[in-house]
N, C-alpha and C positions, 0 to 999 in steps of 0.2 A: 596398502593400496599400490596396484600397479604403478608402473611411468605412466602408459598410455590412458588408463584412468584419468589420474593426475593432469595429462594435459588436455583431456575431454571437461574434465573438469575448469579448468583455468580459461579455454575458450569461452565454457557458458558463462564464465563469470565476466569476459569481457565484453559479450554478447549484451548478457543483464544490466552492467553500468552505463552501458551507451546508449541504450533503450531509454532505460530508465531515469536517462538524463534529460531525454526530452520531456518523458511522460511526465515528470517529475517536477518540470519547470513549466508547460503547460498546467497542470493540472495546479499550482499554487500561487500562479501569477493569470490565472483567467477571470477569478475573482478584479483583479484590480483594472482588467480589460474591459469588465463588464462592467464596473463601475467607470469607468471612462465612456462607454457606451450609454450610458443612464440608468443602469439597472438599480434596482433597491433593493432594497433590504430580502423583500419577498422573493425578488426576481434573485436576487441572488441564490435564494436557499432551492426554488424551482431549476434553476440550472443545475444545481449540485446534485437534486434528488432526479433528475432526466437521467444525469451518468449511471448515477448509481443504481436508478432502475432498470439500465440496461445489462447495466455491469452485471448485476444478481441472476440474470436469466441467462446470460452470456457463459456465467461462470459453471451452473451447473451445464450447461449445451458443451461445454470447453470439458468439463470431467467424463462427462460419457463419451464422448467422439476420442478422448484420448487414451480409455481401455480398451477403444477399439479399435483403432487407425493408428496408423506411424505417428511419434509423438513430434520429430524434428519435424518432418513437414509442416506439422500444421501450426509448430513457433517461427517455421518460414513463413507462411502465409499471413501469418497475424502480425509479423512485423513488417510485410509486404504492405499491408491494407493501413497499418500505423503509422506509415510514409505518407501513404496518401490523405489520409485523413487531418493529418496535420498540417499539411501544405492544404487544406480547405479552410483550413482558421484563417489563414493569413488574407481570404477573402471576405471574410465577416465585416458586414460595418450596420448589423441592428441586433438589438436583444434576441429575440426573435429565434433569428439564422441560428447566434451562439447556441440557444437551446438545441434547434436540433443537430449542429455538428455534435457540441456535446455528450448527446444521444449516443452517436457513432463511437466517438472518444471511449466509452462504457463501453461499448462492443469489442473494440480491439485490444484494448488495456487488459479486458476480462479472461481472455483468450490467450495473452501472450503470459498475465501472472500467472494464473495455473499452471499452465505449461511450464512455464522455466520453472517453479516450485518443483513440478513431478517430476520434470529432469533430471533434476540436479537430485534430490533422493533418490529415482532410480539409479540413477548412475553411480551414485556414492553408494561402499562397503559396508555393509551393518555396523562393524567398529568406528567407521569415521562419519557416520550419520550425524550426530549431532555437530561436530566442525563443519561438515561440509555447509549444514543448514547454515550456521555460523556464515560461514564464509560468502555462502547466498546471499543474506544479508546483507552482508558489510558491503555487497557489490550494489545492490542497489540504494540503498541508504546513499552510498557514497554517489551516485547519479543525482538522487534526491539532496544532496547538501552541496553538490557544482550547482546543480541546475536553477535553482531560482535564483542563488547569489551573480550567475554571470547572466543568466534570463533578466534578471532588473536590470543591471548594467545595459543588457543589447537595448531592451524595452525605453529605458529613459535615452541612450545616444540615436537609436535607430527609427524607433519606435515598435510596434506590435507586427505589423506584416512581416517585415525583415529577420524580425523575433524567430516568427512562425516558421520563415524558408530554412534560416538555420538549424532550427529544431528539427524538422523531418531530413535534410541532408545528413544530420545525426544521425537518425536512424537509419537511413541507407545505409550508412558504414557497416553500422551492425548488422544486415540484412547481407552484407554480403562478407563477412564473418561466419557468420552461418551456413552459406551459400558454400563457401570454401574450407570451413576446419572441425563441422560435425557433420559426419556419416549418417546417413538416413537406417542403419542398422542400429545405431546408439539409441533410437527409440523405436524399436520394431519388437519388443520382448516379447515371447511367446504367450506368458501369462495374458499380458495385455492385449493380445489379439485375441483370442478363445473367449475370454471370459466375459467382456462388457461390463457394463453398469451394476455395480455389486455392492447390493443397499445393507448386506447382513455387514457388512464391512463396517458399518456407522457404529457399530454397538459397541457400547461402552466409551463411547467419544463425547458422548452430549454435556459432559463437565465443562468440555474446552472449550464445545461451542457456545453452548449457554454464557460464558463468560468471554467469551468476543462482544456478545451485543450492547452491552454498556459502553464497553469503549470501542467501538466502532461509531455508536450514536455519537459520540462526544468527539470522534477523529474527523465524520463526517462533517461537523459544524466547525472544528479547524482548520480544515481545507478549505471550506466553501464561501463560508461567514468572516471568521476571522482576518483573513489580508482585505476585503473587502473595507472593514470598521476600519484597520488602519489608515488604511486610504483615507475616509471619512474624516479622519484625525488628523490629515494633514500631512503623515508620515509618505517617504515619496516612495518609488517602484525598488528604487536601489537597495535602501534601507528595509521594505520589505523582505526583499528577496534575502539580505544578509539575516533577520530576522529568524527567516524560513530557514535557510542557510544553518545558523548555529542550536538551533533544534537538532534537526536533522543529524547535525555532526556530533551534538550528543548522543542521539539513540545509535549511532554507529559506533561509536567508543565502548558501547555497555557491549554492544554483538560482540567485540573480541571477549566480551566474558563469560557469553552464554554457560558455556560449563561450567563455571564455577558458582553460578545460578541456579541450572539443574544440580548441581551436587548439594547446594545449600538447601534443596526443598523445593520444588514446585510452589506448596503452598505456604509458604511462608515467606517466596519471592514475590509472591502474585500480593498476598498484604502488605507488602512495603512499597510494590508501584501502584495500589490503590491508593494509598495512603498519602504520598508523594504527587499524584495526578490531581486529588482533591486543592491540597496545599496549593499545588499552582493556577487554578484556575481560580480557586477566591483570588490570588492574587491580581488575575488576568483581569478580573472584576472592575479594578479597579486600576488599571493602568491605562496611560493617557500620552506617553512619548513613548521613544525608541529606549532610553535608559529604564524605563519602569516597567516593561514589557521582555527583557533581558534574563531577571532571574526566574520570573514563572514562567517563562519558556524554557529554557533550560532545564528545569523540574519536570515540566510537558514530558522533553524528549527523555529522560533519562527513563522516566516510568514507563513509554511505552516501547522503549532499549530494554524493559525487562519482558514486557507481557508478549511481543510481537515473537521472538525466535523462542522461547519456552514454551507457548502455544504451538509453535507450528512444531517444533521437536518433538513435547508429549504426542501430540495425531501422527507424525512421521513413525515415530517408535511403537506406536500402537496398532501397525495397519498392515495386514499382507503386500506385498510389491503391487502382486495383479492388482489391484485394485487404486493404487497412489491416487490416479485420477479422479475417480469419483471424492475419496476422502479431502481431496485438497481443495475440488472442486466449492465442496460444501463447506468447506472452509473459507474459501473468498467468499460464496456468497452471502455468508453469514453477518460479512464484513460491508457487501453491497445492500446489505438489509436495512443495516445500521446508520450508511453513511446516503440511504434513501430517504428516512423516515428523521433524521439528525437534520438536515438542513432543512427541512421542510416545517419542522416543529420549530428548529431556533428562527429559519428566519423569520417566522411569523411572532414569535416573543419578542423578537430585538424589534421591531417593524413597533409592532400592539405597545407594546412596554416598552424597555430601554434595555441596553446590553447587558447593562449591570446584575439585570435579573438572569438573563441566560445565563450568565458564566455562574450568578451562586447555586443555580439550578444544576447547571450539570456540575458544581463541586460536589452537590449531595449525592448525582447520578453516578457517578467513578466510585463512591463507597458501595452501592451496590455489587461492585468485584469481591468487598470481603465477603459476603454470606457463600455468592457461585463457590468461591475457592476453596469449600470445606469439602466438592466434590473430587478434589486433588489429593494425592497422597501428600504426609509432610517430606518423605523421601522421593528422589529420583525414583522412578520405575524403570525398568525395562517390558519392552512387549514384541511383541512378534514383527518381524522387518521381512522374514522371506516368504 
């Protein structure tokens, strides 16, 4: 890898944690806003599946505009619009409103994943594809393990508006990081303008995606639902956010291992964070404080430390350049599918019945990954990257 790679690469990643520090802290402490607001259980899972159904439409809109059009512009733009839309929570004060910000929230989030996703593979060497992914990763994960742990702190000393102005002044930062240290040539590739929207490109992909949708359902109801219940339970914004917080920081510890993952087998890594995801949501089943709620999260995060960057690797490696866009595209939204139809169904089971049923439900729903994963090799693959 070049220096100048090397340091196109180091800006997007400084770019991605800043971002994704708001998005991150937003998107895990809105639950416990909206329960401050009066929201329930239902209303809870209806604001989670507003994002996510924006997210999903956003996402393929975001793959095809990106095989066609400059790729840095339009992560300017989407974190342009993810300023503003953020600094719009901070004027919410009904359920209501939150839904349709949130709405918005799915728009720009949708736009800005994909993007930095394609980015950062196009821009990375076929040999360091898999690190870079890595490294993607670890950038936002580590946004998402600041973000809610200092988000509760602002939340409980400040409150929520104050929450909010700092969250989008975050992203300005980043918005002019971008502004100043990536070249609008960095995403201008020629494949990518010629070719557009290139659906033959999906073939032989449908193992990986098919095996997003389980745990996406089950990531959408950890987002949406679950800080919400703790609340419920008494636990405060703080301890949420630390909660959120050392998840997150485990599925970031497993990204420094992604290759040693991919070398161990795709599918025989993919059976052990299904196997590992179940374990901890029976135990979520049943946890009631901050200390019981400790170990199955931690389990949470490790299993999806394996399934999140082995997924995106396997599609990255399998996909001509020209095309990154649409592939990744369909990849988030496969993710916005999951985490539409996931809060929508839990909140309505924790609402009708009790939580306890949700969580043994979706322990049985994460083994669903064993049968997808027989669509995997047990080895790493390689596949076409140029």
């Amino acid at each position: 890898m070049s220096q100048e790679t090397a340091r196109l690469l180091r800006s997007l990643y400084v770019t991605i944690f800043l971002i994704s520090t708001s998005f991150g802290a937003v998107t895990f402490l809105l639950p416990v806003f909206a329960k401050e607001l009066g929201a329930s259980y239902v209303a809870l899972g209806v604001i989670g599946a507003v994002g996510s159904a924006t997210y999903t439409v956003m996402t393929l809109v975001s793959g095809a505009l990106l095989d066609r059009f400059n790729r840095v512009r339009l992560y300017l733009a989407s974190s342009i619009f993810g300023t503003i839309v953020v600094l719009l929570f901070s004027a919410v004060t009904r359920v209501n409103d939150l839904m349709m910000v949130r709405g918005m929230m799915g728009i720009v989030s949708a736009a800005f994943w994909v993007t930095a996703s394609t980015l950062v593979a196009d821009t990375s060497p076929p040999e360091a594809l898999t690190r870079s992914i890595g490294r993607y990763n670890i950038s936002w994960i580590a946004g998402f393990t600041a973000g809610p742990f200092i988000g509760g702190l602002i939340s409980d000393l400040l409150g929520f508006p104050i929450f909010f102005l700092i969250l989008a002044a975050l992203i300005a930062v980043g918005v002019v990081v971008i502004w100043t240290e990536l070249p609008a040539k960095m995403g201008s590739g020629e494949g990518a303008v010629r070719r557009g929207f290139d659906l033959s490109a999906l073939k032989g992909l449908y193992p990986a995606y098919l095996t997003i949708l389980p745990y996406s359902l089950i990531l959408g109801i950890y987002m949406a639902i679950l800080p919400g219940q703790m609340r419920v339970l008494g636990i405060t914004s703080s301890i949420i956010g630390f909660l959120l917080t050392m998840t997150n920081g485990v599925r970031g510890l497993i990204f420094f291992h992604v290759e040693r993952f991919v070398g161990w087998g795709e599918r025989r890594s993919l059976y052990l964070a299904s196997c590992l995801m179940s374990a901890a949501l029976f135990a979520v089943a049943f946890s009631r404080d901050m200390p019981s709620f400790l170990a199955p999260l931690a389990m949470f995060g490790l299993a999806g430390g394996i399934i999140t960057p082995l997924i995106q690797n396997s599609i990255a490696r399998r996909s001509p350049r020209h095309a990154l866009g649409t592939v990744m595209g369909v990849h988030e939204s496969i993710y916005g599918i999951g985490m539409c139809i996931g809060p929508l169904m839990g909140g309505a089971i924790a609402e009708t019945f009790q939580p306890v049923t949700l969580y043994l439900s979706l322990a049985l729903l994460s083994l669903v990954i064993l049968p997808l994963s027989r669509g995997f090799g047990v080895e790493a693959q390689q596949g076409p990257t140029g």
